[in-house]
N, C-alpha and C positions, 0 to 999 in steps of 0.2 A: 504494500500500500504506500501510496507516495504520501511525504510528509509537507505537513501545510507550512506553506511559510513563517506564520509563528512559530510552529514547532521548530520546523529548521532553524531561526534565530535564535531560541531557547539552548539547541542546544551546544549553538555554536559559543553562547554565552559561557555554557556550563565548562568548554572545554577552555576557553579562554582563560577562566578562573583556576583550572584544576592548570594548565602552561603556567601561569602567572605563581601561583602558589610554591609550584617547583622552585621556578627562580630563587622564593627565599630558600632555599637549603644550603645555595652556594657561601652565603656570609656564614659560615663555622662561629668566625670571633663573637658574632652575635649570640651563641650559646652561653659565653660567659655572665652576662648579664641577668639571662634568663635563672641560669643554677644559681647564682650569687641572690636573687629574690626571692630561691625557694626557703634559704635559707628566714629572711623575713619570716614569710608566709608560716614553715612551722613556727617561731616564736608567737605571733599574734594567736594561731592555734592552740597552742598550749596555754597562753593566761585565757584564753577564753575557757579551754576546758576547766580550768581550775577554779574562774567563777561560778561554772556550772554547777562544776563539783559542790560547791560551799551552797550554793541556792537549794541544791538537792536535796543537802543537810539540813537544812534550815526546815524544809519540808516533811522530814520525814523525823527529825526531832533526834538531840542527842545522846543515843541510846549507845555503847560500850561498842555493841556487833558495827553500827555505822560507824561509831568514831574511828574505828579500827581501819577500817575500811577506807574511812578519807583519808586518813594521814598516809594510808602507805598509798591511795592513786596522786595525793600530793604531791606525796617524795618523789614517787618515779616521775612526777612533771616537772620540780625542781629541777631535779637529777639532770633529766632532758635538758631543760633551758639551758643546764648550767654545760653541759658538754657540749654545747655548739657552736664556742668561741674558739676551741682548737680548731675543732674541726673547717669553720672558719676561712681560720687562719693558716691552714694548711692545705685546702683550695688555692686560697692566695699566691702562696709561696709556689704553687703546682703549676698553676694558671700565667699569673702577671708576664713571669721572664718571656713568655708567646710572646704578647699583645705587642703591639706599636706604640713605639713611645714608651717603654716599659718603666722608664725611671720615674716619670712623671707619674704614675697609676701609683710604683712604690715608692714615692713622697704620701702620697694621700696616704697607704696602708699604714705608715708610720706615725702619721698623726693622728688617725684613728688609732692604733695600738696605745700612743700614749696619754691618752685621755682617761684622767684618773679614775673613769668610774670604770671603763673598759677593764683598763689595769686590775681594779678592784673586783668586779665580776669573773675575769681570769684566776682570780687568786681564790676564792669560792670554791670554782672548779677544782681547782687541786685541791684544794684541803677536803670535799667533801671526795674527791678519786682516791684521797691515801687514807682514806676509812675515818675521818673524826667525822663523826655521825654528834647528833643533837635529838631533845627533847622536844618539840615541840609541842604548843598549845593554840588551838583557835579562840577565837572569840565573835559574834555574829552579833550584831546590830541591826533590828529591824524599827525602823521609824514611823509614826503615824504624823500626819495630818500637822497636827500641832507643835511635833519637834521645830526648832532651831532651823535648824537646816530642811525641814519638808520632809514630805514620806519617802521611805525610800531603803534600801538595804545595803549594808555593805559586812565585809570581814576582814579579819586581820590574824595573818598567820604569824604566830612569834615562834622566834628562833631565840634560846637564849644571849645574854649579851657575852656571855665567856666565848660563848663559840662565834661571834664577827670577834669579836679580841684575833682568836686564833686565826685569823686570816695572814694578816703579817708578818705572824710569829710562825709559819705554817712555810710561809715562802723566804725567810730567812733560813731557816732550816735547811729546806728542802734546796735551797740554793747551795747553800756553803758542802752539800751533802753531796753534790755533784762535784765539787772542785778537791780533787784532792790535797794540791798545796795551795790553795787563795795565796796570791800576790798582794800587795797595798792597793793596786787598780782594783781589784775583785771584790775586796774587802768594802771600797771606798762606792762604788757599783752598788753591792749588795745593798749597803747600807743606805744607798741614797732610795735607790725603792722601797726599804723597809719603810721609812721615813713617808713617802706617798701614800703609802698604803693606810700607814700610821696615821697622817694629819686627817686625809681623807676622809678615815671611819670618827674619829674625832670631831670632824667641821663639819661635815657633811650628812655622816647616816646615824649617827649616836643619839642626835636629837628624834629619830621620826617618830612617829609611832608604830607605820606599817614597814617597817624594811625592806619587809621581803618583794612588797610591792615599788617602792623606790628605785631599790635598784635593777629591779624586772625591768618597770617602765620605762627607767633613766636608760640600759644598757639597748633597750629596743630603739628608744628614739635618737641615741647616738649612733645605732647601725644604720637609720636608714638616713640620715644625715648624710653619713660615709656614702650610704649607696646613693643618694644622690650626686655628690660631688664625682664618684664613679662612672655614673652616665653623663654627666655633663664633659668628661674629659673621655668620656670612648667617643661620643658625637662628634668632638674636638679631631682626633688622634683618627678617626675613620668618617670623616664626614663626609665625601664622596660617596662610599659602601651605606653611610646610612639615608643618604635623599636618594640615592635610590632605591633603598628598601621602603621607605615612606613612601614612595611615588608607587610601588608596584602596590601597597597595602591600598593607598587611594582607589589605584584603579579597580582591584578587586571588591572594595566599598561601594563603588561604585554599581560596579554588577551587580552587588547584593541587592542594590536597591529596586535596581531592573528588574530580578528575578523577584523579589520579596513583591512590588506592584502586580509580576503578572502569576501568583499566588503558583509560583514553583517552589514544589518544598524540599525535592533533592537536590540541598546544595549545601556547604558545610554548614558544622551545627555553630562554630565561629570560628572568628579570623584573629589573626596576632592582633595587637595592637602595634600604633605606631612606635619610633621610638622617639 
């Protein structure tokens, strides 16, 4: 049966878009951006599960069998959050030397690394990876109407204060434990991070009330800061490779619209975004 000219345009649309879409595979470098967001992506994931968790709580009331239950799906979200700055950062190290322009990409990684809170949520990580484990206790706030602040829920996970102490004291250690003879440079090194670490939990987290949330939130909103400054110098370093990747996603936007009007539904379920 011959195809009616619509059809035929339909689906010379259709192959257009699926040529077009190829063409993105050729930018590789553009993979790094994408994996570097996944990273994001689970962090936001995990403090969401942990709200959930705590709302769950709050519902079902705190009885010995739940509490038990939260604190260890906590930990392991902790846990998680807190291992994802190696790992990270050893993407980085795997990745960057590729890229174009790589010196410039690692200026940015270094200034992200020494951002005290960064530093300080690294240091978490180790001490909770060499087994000093903590006590925790929740507490659950639920507001009516009339509260101060409006109705509304919140909670706060505490972690003893001996154990953020041990952060510093944790990575002093664990430092000098690596060096078999420290020189005066190593010594003077060591000591100047203990000191970071030190002032840091001191000025910084000693006052909060929530911690654990502080430096969740702080360590997220300084990653995607970094990731920003990240795409703004890979657009920089491949800006060629990316107006033409934005020009093919256009066109294929395009199509969609075409085909989305003439209520064709085999077509992808969606498209990248630009960059």
């Amino acid at each position: 049966m011959e195809l009616q000219p619509q059809e035929l345009e339909i689906f010379s649309k259709l192959d257009s878009q699926r040529n077009l879409l190829k063409e993105l595979d050729s930018f590789k470098e553009y993979d790094f951006l994408v994996e570097l967001e996944k990273y994001i992506t689970h962090l936001d994931g995990a403090v969401l599960l942990m709200k959930e968790e705590a709302f769950a709580l709050r519902k079902k009331g705190p009885n010995d069998v739940e509490l038990r239950k939260f604190y260890q799906k906590i930990d392991f979200l902790i846990f998680s959050i807190l291992s994802l700055p190696q790992a990270i950062e050893q993407y980085l190290d795997k990745t960057i030397p590729k890229l174009r322009d790589s010196t410039e990409f690692q200026k940015l990684v270094l200034q992200w690394k020494s951002i005290p809170l960064t530093f300080f949520f690294k240091g978490m990580r180790n001490l909770t990876q060499h087994g000093k484990g903590y006590l925790a206790a929740v507490s659950i706030e639920e507001r009516n109407e009339n509260h101060p602040s409006g109705s509304g829920f919140s909670w706060v996970y505490e972690i003893p204060e001996d154990w953020w102490k041990q952060v510093a004291e944790e990575y002093k250690a664990y430092s000098l434990s690596k060096k078999r003879n420290p020189n005066a440079a190593d010594l003077r090194h060591i000591d100047k991070k203990y000191q970071i670490l030190k002032d840091f939990y001191d000025s910084s987290i000693a006052k909060q009330k929530n911690k654990v949330d502080f430096v969740i939130t702080g360590y997220i909103a300084d990653l995607k800061r970094f990731h920003a400054e990240i795409v703004t110098q890979f657009k920089r370093s491949y800006k060629s490779e990316c107006d033409k990747y934005n020009d093919v996603i256009t066109e294929c936007m395009d199509i969609e619209n075409w085909l989305e009007q003439h209520n064709v539904e085999s077509r992808p379920s969606s498209l990248p975004r630009l960059i």
